[in-house]
N, C-alpha and C positions, 0 to 999 in steps of 0.2 A: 407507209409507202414512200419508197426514196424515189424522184422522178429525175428524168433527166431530157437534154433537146437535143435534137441532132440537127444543125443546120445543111445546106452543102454542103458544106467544105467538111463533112465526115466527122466536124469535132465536138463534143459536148463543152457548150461553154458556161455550163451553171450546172451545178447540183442542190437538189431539194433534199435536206435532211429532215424525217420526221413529218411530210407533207401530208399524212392523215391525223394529225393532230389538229383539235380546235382550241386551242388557248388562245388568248386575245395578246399575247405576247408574238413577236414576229423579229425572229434576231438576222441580222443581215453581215456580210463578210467580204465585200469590197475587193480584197487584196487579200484573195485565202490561197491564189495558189501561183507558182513559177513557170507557170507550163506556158510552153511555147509553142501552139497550133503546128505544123508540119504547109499550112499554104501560107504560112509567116515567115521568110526566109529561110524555106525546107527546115522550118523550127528552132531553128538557130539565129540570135537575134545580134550576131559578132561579140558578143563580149564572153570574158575570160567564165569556164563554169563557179568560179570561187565567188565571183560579183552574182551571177545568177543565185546563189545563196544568201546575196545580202538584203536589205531593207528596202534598194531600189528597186527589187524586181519582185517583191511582195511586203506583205506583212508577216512576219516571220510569227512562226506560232499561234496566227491568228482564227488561222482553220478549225486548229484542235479547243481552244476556247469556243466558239463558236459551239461546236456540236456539243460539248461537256454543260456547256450555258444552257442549250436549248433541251436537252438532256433532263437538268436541274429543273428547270420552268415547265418537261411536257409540251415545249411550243416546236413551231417549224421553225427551218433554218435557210435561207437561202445561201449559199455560199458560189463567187466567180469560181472559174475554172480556166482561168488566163493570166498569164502575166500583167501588171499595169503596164507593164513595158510595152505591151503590142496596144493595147487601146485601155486608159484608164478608166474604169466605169465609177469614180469617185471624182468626175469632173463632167462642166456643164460643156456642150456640143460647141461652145461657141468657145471657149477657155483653152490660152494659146498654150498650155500643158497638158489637153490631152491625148496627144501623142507626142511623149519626151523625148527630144532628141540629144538631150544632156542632164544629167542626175547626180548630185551628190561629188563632183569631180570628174565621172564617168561620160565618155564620149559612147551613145547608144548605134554602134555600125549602123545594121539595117534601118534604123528611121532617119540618117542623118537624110538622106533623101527623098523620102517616104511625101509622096504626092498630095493633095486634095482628093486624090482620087482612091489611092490607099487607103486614105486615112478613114474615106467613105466606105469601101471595103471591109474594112476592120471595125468600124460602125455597125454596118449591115450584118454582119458575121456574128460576134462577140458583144457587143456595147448591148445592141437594142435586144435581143432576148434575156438576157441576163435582167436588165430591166425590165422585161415585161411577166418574168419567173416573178420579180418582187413585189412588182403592182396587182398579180394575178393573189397571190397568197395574201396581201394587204388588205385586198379589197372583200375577202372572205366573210369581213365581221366590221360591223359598225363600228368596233370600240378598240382597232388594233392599236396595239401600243409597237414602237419601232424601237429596237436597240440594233445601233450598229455597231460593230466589234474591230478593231483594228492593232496595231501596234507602230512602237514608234524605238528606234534604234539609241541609247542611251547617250549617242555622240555624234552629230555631223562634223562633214572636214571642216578643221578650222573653226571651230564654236564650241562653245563651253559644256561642258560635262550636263546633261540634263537629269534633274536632282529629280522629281516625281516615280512615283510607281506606278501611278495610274492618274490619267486625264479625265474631265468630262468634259466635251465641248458640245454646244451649243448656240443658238440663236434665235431671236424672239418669240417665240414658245418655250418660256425657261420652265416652265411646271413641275416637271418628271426631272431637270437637271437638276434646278435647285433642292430639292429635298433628297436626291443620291448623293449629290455634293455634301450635306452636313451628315449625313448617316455615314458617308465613307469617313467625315474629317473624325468621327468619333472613334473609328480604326485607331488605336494608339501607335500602330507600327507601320503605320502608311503615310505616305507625304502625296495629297492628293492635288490637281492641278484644275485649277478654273480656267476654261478656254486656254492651256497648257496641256504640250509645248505648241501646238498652232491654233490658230481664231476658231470658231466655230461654223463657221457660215462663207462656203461659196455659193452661188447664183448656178444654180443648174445642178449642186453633186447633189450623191446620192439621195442623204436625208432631207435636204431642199426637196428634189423630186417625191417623193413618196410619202413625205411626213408634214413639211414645215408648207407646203403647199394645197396640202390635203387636212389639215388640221390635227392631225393625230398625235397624239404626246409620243415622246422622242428624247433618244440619248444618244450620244458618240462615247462609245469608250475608247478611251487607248491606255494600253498598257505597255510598259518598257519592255522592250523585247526580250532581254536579259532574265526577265524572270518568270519566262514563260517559252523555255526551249526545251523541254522535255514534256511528254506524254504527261507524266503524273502532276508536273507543273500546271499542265493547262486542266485537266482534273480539278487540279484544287482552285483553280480561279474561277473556275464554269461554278463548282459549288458553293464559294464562299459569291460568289456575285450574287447569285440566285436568292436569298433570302435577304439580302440589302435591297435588290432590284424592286421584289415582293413588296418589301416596307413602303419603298420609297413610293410608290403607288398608291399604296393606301396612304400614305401623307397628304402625296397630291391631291388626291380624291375629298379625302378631308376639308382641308383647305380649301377647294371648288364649292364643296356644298353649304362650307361656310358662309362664304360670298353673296 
Protein backbone atom coordinates (compact mmCIF):
# COMPACT_ATOMS: atom_id res chain seq x y z
CA UNK A 1 0.00 0.00 0.00
CA UNK A 2 1.53 3.50 -1.09
CA UNK A 3 -0.28 6.13 1.50
CA UNK A 4 -0.38 9.49 1.16
CA UNK A 5 -1.68 13.04 3.53
CA UNK A 6 -3.73 15.58 2.34
CA UNK A 7 -3.31 18.55 4.65
CA UNK A 8 -5.46 21.98 3.91
CA UNK A 9 -3.80 23.37 1.81
CA UNK A 10 -4.74 20.47 -0.98
CA UNK A 11 -0.97 19.23 -1.08
CA UNK A 12 0.49 15.76 -0.22
CA UNK A 13 3.47 16.58 1.46
CA UNK A 14 5.01 12.98 1.96
CA UNK A 15 4.76 9.75 0.24
CA UNK A 16 4.79 6.20 1.65
CA UNK A 17 6.55 3.70 -0.55
CA UNK A 18 5.87 0.14 0.28
CA UNK A 19 3.83 0.99 3.61
CA UNK A 20 2.53 -2.79 3.90
CA UNK A 21 5.77 -3.90 4.24
CA UNK A 22 7.11 -5.34 7.71
CA UNK A 23 10.96 -5.37 7.41
CA UNK A 24 12.64 -3.89 10.48
CA UNK A 25 14.39 -1.70 7.89
CA UNK A 26 12.70 1.90 7.43
CA UNK A 27 14.66 4.08 4.67
CA UNK A 28 13.82 7.79 4.80
CA UNK A 29 14.34 10.63 1.88
CA UNK A 30 14.47 14.22 3.34
CA UNK A 31 15.13 16.08 0.17
CA UNK A 32 13.42 13.61 -2.55
CA UNK A 33 11.62 16.16 -4.20
CA UNK A 34 11.43 20.04 -5.89
CA UNK A 35 7.96 20.74 -5.76
CA UNK A 36 6.72 23.78 -4.64
CA UNK A 37 3.17 23.67 -2.91
CA UNK A 38 0.83 26.20 -4.99
CA UNK A 39 -0.11 28.09 -1.21
CA UNK A 40 3.88 28.77 -1.30
CA UNK A 41 4.11 31.71 -3.41
CA UNK A 42 1.34 30.45 -5.96
CA UNK A 43 4.32 27.73 -6.25
CA UNK A 44 6.88 29.57 -7.46
CA UNK A 45 9.63 30.18 -5.05
CA UNK A 46 11.39 33.42 -7.58
CA UNK A 47 14.21 31.58 -8.55
CA UNK A 48 15.46 30.90 -12.15
CA UNK A 49 13.62 26.97 -13.07
CA UNK A 50 17.53 25.82 -14.05
CA UNK A 51 18.36 26.51 -9.94
CA UNK A 52 15.06 24.61 -9.03
CA UNK A 53 16.94 21.69 -10.67
CA UNK A 54 19.94 22.12 -8.61
CA UNK A 55 21.13 20.50 -5.20
CA UNK A 56 19.67 23.68 -3.42
CA UNK A 57 16.17 22.86 -3.97
CA UNK A 58 16.65 19.08 -3.40
CA UNK A 59 18.58 15.98 -3.38
CA UNK A 60 18.87 15.28 -6.83
CA UNK A 61 18.40 11.48 -7.52
CA UNK A 62 17.71 10.95 -4.15
CA UNK A 63 14.13 9.90 -4.61
CA UNK A 64 14.82 7.22 -7.10
CA UNK A 65 17.57 5.59 -4.70
CA UNK A 66 15.36 5.63 -2.14
CA UNK A 67 12.47 3.52 -3.65
CA UNK A 68 15.19 1.07 -5.54
CA UNK A 69 16.74 0.73 -1.77
CA UNK A 70 13.71 -0.11 -0.10
CA UNK A 71 12.87 -2.20 -3.10
CA UNK A 72 16.11 -4.28 -2.58
CA UNK A 73 15.46 -4.53 1.50
CA UNK A 74 11.40 -5.25 1.03
CA UNK A 75 11.26 -2.27 3.66
CA UNK A 76 8.85 1.03 3.57
CA UNK A 77 9.99 4.16 2.45
CA UNK A 78 9.06 7.50 3.56
CA UNK A 79 10.05 10.00 1.05
CA UNK A 80 9.13 14.45 1.41
CA UNK A 81 7.18 15.85 -1.19
CA UNK A 82 8.43 19.52 -0.84
CA UNK A 83 11.14 21.53 -1.74
CA UNK A 84 13.72 22.22 1.25
CA UNK A 85 13.44 25.38 -0.15
CA UNK A 86 9.83 25.93 1.33
CA UNK A 87 10.58 24.29 4.83
CA UNK A 88 13.55 21.93 5.44
CA UNK A 89 12.50 18.81 7.16
CA UNK A 90 16.31 17.85 7.66
CA UNK A 91 16.51 20.62 10.34
CA UNK A 92 15.74 21.10 13.93
CA UNK A 93 12.55 23.88 14.68
CA UNK A 94 14.78 25.98 16.27
CA UNK A 95 18.00 25.94 13.50
CA UNK A 96 18.27 29.45 11.92
CA UNK A 97 18.35 27.37 8.26
CA UNK A 98 15.34 25.94 8.31
CA UNK A 99 13.91 28.27 6.15
CA UNK A 100 16.86 29.47 3.72
CA UNK A 101 16.71 32.60 2.64
CA UNK A 102 20.31 32.10 0.89
CA UNK A 103 21.86 28.83 -0.77
CA UNK A 104 24.76 28.01 -2.27
CA UNK A 105 25.34 31.78 -3.80
CA UNK A 106 21.55 31.87 -4.60
CA UNK A 107 19.24 34.72 -3.16
CA UNK A 108 15.74 32.44 -2.29
CA UNK A 109 12.87 35.57 -3.57
CA UNK A 110 9.97 34.29 -1.78
CA UNK A 111 11.66 33.54 1.83
CA UNK A 112 13.72 36.62 1.69
CA UNK A 113 10.81 37.86 3.66
CA UNK A 114 9.03 35.01 4.86
CA UNK A 115 7.72 35.85 8.69
CA UNK A 116 7.68 33.76 11.98
CA UNK A 117 4.53 33.41 11.15
CA UNK A 118 5.15 31.67 7.49
CA UNK A 119 7.58 29.89 8.54
CA UNK A 120 4.91 28.44 11.32
CA UNK A 121 2.56 27.92 8.33
CA UNK A 122 4.95 26.04 6.31
CA UNK A 123 5.57 24.04 9.73
CA UNK A 124 2.18 23.24 10.15
CA UNK A 125 1.65 22.39 6.55
CA UNK A 126 4.72 20.32 5.41
CA UNK A 127 7.35 19.97 8.25
CA UNK A 128 5.16 18.33 10.96
CA UNK A 129 3.28 15.48 8.82
CA UNK A 130 6.14 14.50 6.95
CA UNK A 131 7.49 13.74 10.36
CA UNK A 132 4.83 12.31 11.87
CA UNK A 133 4.59 9.75 8.23
CA UNK A 134 8.27 8.75 9.68
CA UNK A 135 7.57 8.31 13.44
CA UNK A 136 4.24 6.62 12.49
CA UNK A 137 6.18 3.81 10.21
CA UNK A 138 9.15 3.80 12.91
CA UNK A 139 7.36 2.92 15.55
CA UNK A 140 5.62 -0.16 13.82
CA UNK A 141 8.39 -2.60 15.34
CA UNK A 142 10.67 -2.57 18.30
CA UNK A 143 13.85 -3.29 16.37
CA UNK A 144 13.59 -0.37 13.33
CA UNK A 145 16.67 0.06 11.90
CA UNK A 146 16.82 3.89 10.13
CA UNK A 147 18.54 4.64 6.82
CA UNK A 148 18.29 7.99 5.50
CA UNK A 149 19.21 8.64 1.92
CA UNK A 150 20.46 11.87 0.52
CA UNK A 151 22.77 13.39 -1.99
CA UNK A 152 25.36 15.95 -2.09
CA UNK A 153 26.46 18.00 -5.41
CA UNK A 154 30.26 17.11 -6.40
CA UNK A 155 31.15 20.95 -6.12
CA UNK A 156 29.98 23.98 -4.08
CA UNK A 157 30.77 27.79 -5.24
CA UNK A 158 33.95 28.45 -4.52
CA UNK A 159 35.29 25.10 -2.78
CA UNK A 160 37.04 22.34 -3.86
CA UNK A 161 36.09 19.43 -6.07
CA UNK A 162 34.49 16.78 -3.55
CA UNK A 163 36.50 13.62 -4.19
CA UNK A 164 33.86 10.80 -2.38
CA UNK A 165 31.26 8.64 -4.04
CA UNK A 166 29.46 7.93 -1.23
CA UNK A 167 29.36 9.39 2.73
CA UNK A 168 28.12 7.83 5.90
CA UNK A 169 27.45 10.21 8.44
CA UNK A 170 26.79 9.76 11.76
CA UNK A 171 26.72 10.55 15.56
CA UNK A 172 26.98 8.80 18.71
CA UNK A 173 25.31 5.70 17.91
CA UNK A 174 27.97 4.70 15.54
CA UNK A 175 26.98 0.76 15.38
CA UNK A 176 25.15 0.34 12.03
CA UNK A 177 27.90 3.34 10.66
CA UNK A 178 30.85 1.84 11.51
CA UNK A 179 30.66 -1.49 10.16
CA UNK A 180 28.92 0.07 6.61
CA UNK A 181 31.93 2.28 6.69
CA UNK A 182 34.58 -0.76 6.50
CA UNK A 183 32.30 -3.00 4.21
CA UNK A 184 31.92 -0.13 1.80
CA UNK A 185 36.01 0.83 2.15
CA UNK A 186 36.46 -2.89 1.02
CA UNK A 187 34.51 -1.56 -2.49
CA UNK A 188 37.96 -1.34 -4.47
CA UNK A 189 36.24 1.38 -6.66
CA UNK A 190 34.70 3.64 -4.11
CA UNK A 191 36.21 6.38 -2.12
CA UNK A 192 34.12 6.34 0.78
CA UNK A 193 33.71 9.36 3.42
CA UNK A 194 33.56 9.23 7.29
CA UNK A 195 31.17 12.16 8.38
CA UNK A 196 32.03 13.38 4.61
CA UNK A 197 31.37 15.95 2.94
CA UNK A 198 29.27 17.34 6.20
CA UNK A 199 29.41 16.31 10.29
CA UNK A 200 27.03 13.98 11.12
CA UNK A 201 24.84 15.32 13.73
CA UNK A 202 22.49 18.49 14.04
CA UNK A 203 20.19 18.77 17.23
CA UNK A 204 16.72 18.39 15.95
CA UNK A 205 17.17 16.92 11.99
CA UNK A 206 15.88 14.27 10.84
CA UNK A 207 17.90 11.27 12.19
CA UNK A 208 18.36 13.07 15.56
CA UNK A 209 14.58 12.92 15.78
CA UNK A 210 13.58 9.53 14.94
CA UNK A 211 16.74 7.52 15.51
CA UNK A 212 19.53 8.93 17.68
CA UNK A 213 16.87 10.00 20.19
CA UNK A 214 14.86 6.97 20.15
CA UNK A 215 17.71 4.44 20.21
CA UNK A 216 17.36 2.76 17.03
CA UNK A 217 20.48 2.02 14.87
CA UNK A 218 20.94 4.33 12.09
CA UNK A 219 22.74 5.62 8.90
CA UNK A 220 23.03 8.86 6.66
CA UNK A 221 24.04 8.05 3.19
CA UNK A 222 25.05 10.51 0.80
CA UNK A 223 25.96 9.85 -2.44
CA UNK A 224 27.44 12.25 -5.16
CA UNK A 225 24.90 13.31 -7.21
CA UNK A 226 26.67 12.91 -10.30
CA UNK A 227 26.49 9.32 -10.22
CA UNK A 228 23.17 8.96 -9.48
CA UNK A 229 21.23 11.09 -12.32
CA UNK A 230 19.69 8.42 -14.17
CA UNK A 231 16.85 5.84 -13.60
CA UNK A 232 19.15 2.90 -13.91
CA UNK A 233 21.94 4.71 -11.99
CA UNK A 234 19.68 4.86 -8.88
CA UNK A 235 18.70 1.03 -9.68
CA UNK A 236 22.01 0.06 -9.30
CA UNK A 237 22.81 1.91 -6.18
CA UNK A 238 19.39 0.86 -4.36
CA UNK A 239 20.85 -2.91 -5.34
CA UNK A 240 24.34 -2.71 -4.74
CA UNK A 241 23.62 -0.81 -1.16
CA UNK A 242 21.11 -3.46 -0.24
CA UNK A 243 23.34 -6.32 0.48
CA UNK A 244 26.22 -4.12 2.06
CA UNK A 245 23.34 -2.65 4.23
CA UNK A 246 22.23 -6.56 5.11
CA UNK A 247 26.01 -7.35 6.24
CA UNK A 248 26.47 -4.46 7.90
CA UNK A 249 23.78 -5.39 10.45
CA UNK A 250 24.73 -8.51 10.96
CA UNK A 251 28.13 -7.10 11.99
CA UNK A 252 26.59 -4.98 14.23
CA UNK A 253 24.50 -7.39 15.79
CA UNK A 254 27.44 -9.46 16.18
CA UNK A 255 29.39 -7.30 17.79
CA UNK A 256 26.34 -6.42 20.44
CA UNK A 257 25.94 -9.95 21.44
CA UNK A 258 29.58 -10.08 21.70
CA UNK A 259 29.62 -7.44 24.41
Amino acid sequence: MNKTFHPTTSHTPFHIHGGDRQSRWLITCDHAANTVPACVGGGDLGLAPANMERHIAYDVGAAGVTRALADALGAPAVLSNFSRLVIDPNRGLDDPTLLMKLYDGSVIPANRDADAVEKARRVDAFYTPYHQAVADCAARRDDTVVISVHSFTPKLNGRRPRPWHIGILHAFDNRLAESLIALLREEPDLCVGDNEPYAGHLPGDSLDRHALQTGRANALVELRNDLIQSEADQQHWGARLAPILTAALSRMEAADAAD
